[in-house]
C-alpha positions as CSV (number, residue, x, y, z in Angstrom):
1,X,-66.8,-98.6,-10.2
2,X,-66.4,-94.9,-9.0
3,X,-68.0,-92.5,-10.7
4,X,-66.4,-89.1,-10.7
5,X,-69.1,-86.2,-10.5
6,X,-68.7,-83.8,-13.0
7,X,-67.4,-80.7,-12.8
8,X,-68.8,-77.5,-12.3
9,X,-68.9,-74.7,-14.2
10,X,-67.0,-72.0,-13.4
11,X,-69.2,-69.9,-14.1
12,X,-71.6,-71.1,-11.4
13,X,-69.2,-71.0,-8.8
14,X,-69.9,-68.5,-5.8
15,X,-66.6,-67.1,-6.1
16,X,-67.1,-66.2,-9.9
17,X,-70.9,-65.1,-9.7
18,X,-69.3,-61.8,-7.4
19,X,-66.3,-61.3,-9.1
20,X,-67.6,-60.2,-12.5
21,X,-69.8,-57.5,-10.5
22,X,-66.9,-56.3,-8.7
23,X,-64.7,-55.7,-11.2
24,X,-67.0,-53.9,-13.3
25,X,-67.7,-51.4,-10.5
26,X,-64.1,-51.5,-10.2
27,X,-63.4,-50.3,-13.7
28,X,-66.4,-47.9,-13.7
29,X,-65.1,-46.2,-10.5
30,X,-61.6,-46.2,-12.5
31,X,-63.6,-44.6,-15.7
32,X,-65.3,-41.7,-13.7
33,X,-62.3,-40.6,-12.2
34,X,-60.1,-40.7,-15.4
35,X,-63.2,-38.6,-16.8
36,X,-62.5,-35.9,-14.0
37,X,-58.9,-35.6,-14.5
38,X,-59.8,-35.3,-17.9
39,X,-62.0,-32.9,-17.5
40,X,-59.2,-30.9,-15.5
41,X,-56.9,-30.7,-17.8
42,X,-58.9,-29.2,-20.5
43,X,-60.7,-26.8,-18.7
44,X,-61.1,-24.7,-21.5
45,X,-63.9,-23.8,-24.3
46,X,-66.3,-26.8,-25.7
47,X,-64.7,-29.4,-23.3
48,X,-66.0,-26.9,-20.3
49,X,-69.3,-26.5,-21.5
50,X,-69.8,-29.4,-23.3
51,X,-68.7,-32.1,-20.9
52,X,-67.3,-30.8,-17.7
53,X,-70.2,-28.2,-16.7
54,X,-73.1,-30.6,-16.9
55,X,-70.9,-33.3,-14.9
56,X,-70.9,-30.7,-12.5
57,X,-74.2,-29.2,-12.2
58,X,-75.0,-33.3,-12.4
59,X,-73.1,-33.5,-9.1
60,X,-74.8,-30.7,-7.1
61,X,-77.8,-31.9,-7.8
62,X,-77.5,-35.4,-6.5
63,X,-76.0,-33.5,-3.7
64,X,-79.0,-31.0,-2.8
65,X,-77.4,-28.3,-4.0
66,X,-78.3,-25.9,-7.2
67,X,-75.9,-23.7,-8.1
68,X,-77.0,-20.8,-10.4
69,X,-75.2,-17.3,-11.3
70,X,-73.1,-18.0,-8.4
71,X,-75.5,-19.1,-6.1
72,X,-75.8,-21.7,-3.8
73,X,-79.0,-23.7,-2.2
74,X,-79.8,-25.7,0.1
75,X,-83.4,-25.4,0.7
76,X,-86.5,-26.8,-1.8
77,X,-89.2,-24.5,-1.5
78,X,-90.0,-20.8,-0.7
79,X,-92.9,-18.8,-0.3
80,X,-92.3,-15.3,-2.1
81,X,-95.3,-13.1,-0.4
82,X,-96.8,-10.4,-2.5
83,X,-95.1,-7.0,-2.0
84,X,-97.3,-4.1,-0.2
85,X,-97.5,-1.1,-1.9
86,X,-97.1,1.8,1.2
87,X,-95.6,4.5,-1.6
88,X,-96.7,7.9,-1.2
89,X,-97.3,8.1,-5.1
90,X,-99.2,4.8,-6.0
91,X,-99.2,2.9,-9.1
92,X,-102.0,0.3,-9.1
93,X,-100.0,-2.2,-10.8
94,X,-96.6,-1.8,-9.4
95,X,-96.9,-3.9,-6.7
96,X,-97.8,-7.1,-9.0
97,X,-95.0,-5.8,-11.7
98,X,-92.3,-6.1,-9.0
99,X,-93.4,-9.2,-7.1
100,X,-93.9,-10.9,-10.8
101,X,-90.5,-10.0,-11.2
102,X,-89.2,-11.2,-8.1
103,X,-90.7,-14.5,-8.4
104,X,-89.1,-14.9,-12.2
105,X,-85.8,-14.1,-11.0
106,X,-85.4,-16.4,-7.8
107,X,-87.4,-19.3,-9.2
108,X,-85.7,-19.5,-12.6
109,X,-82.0,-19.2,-11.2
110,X,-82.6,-21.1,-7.8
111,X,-85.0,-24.8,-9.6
112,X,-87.0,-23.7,-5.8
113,X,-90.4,-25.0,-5.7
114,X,-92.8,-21.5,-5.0
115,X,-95.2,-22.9,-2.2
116,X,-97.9,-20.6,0.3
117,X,-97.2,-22.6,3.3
118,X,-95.4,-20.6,6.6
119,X,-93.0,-23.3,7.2
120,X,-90.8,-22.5,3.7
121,X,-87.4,-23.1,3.8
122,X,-87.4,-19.8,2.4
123,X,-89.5,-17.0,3.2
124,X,-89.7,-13.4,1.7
125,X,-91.9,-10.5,2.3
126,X,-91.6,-6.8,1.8
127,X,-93.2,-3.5,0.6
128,X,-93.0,-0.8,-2.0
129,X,-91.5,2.3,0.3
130,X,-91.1,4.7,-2.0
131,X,-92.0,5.6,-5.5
132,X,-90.5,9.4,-6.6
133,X,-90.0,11.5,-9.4
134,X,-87.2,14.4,-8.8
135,X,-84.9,16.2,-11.2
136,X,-81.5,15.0,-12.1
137,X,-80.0,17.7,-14.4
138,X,-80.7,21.3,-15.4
139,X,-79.3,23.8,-18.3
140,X,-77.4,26.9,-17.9
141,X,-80.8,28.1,-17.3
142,X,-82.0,26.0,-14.5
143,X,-84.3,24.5,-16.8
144,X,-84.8,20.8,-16.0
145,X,-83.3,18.3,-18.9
146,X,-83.3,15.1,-17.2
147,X,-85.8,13.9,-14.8
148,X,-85.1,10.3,-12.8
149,X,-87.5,8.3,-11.0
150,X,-86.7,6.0,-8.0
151,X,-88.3,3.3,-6.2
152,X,-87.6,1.6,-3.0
153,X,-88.8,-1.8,-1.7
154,X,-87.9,-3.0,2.2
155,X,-87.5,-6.3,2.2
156,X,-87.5,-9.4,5.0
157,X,-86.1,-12.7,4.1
158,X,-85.9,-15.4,6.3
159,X,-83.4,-18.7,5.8
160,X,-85.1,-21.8,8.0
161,X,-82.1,-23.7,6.9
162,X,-79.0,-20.7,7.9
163,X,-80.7,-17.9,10.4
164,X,-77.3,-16.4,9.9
165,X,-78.5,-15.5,6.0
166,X,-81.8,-14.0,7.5
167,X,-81.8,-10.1,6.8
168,X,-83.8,-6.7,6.4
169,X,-82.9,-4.4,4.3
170,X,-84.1,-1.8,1.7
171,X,-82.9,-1.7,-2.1
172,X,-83.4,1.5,-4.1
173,X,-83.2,1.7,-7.6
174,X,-83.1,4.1,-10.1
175,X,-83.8,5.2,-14.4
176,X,-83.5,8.6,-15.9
177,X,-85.6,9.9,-18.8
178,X,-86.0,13.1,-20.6
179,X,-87.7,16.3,-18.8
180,X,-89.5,16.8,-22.8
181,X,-91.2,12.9,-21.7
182,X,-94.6,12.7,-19.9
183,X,-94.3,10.5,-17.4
184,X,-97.3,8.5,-18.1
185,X,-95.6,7.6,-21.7
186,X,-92.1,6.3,-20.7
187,X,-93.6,5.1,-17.1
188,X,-93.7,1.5,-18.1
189,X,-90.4,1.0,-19.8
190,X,-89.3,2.5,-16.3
191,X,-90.6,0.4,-14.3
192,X,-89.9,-2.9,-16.5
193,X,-85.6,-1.2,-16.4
194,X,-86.1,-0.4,-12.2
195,X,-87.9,-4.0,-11.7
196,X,-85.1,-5.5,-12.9
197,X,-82.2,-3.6,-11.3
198,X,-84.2,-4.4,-8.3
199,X,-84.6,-8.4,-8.6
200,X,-81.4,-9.0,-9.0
201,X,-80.1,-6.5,-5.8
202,X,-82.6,-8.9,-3.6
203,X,-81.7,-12.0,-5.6
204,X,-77.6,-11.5,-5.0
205,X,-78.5,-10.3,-1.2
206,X,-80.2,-13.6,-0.1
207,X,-78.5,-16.5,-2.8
208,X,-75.4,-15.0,-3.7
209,X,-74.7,-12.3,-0.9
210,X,-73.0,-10.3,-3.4
């Protein structure tokens, strides 16, 4: 008598145990790239911002790279140092103002990690130059209607990851008020409209090199 062993399961065949895997990968590499085209065609309105842009920023970031308002990096951390105030007119509190600013600015559009360490991938220092009150406009009678202050900051940055971004440069700003305001009263709302000119001048000069 022969006895005939019994057959095998297909199921349990080498063969059949790496086919199943491979043709889901298959059909999932398929998927994402119908997705793309898709999302090529309707570049337009809810489909844009709804689907295609996280897809995107999904992308750069399993790439390294974080693109915000234009910008693109490459780097993890940087160490933002606090600005000097060398001003001929100081204001006690400038200096942390506009570095607070500064710091807000970079980290939120940039996801960089702030760190204190001198081997950053990104390093910035600078100083508070300048810090002026002068008149901007007169009347018929050469008496002074507008008044405008301006302050300038010098800054270095440094690229450890592109020396060719490295520069040193300084950004001067600018707001007018009314010659009938003290300057002690409108100082602050000043400052907080100059701060911000100013943050994004450095920002766009070293991330977006606008």
């Amino acid at each position: 008598m022969v006895l005939t062993p019994p057959e095998q399961n297909s199921s349990n065949q080498p063969g059949q145990q790496n086919f199943y895997p491979a043709l889901f990968i298959l059909y999932s590499r398929k998927a994402v790239n119908i997705f793309v085209y898709f999302c090529i065609l309707t570049m337009r309105g809810k489909y844009l911002l709804g689907v295609c842009l996280p897809l995107l920023l999904c992308m750069l970031a399993g790439c390294g790279i974080y693109s915000f308002s234009g910008a693109t990096i490459e780097g993890k951390n940087i160490n933002i140092h606090q600005l000097d105030n060398k001003a001929r007119n100081v204001v006690p509190s400038l200096s942390g103002t506009l570095t607070d600013k500064l710091r807000s600015r970079i980290l939120s559009q940039t996801g960089l990690s702030p760190v204190t360490k001198d081997d950053a991938d990104y390093d910035m220092t600078g100083a508070i130059t300048s810090y002026e009150v002068t008149v901007t406009g007169a009347t018929s009678v050469q008496v002074a209607s507008k008044n405008r202050l301006t302050i300038s900051v010098q800054v270095t940055f440094k690229n450890r990851l592109n020396e060719k971004a490295n520069f040193s440069q300084t950004f001067t700003r600018f707001s007018d008020f009314d010659a009938s305001q003290i300057l002690q009263n409108v100082e602050p709302a000043l400052i907080e409209d100059i701060g911000n000119q100013l943050a994004d001048d450095i920002f766009n000069k070293a991330f977006v090199n606008w």
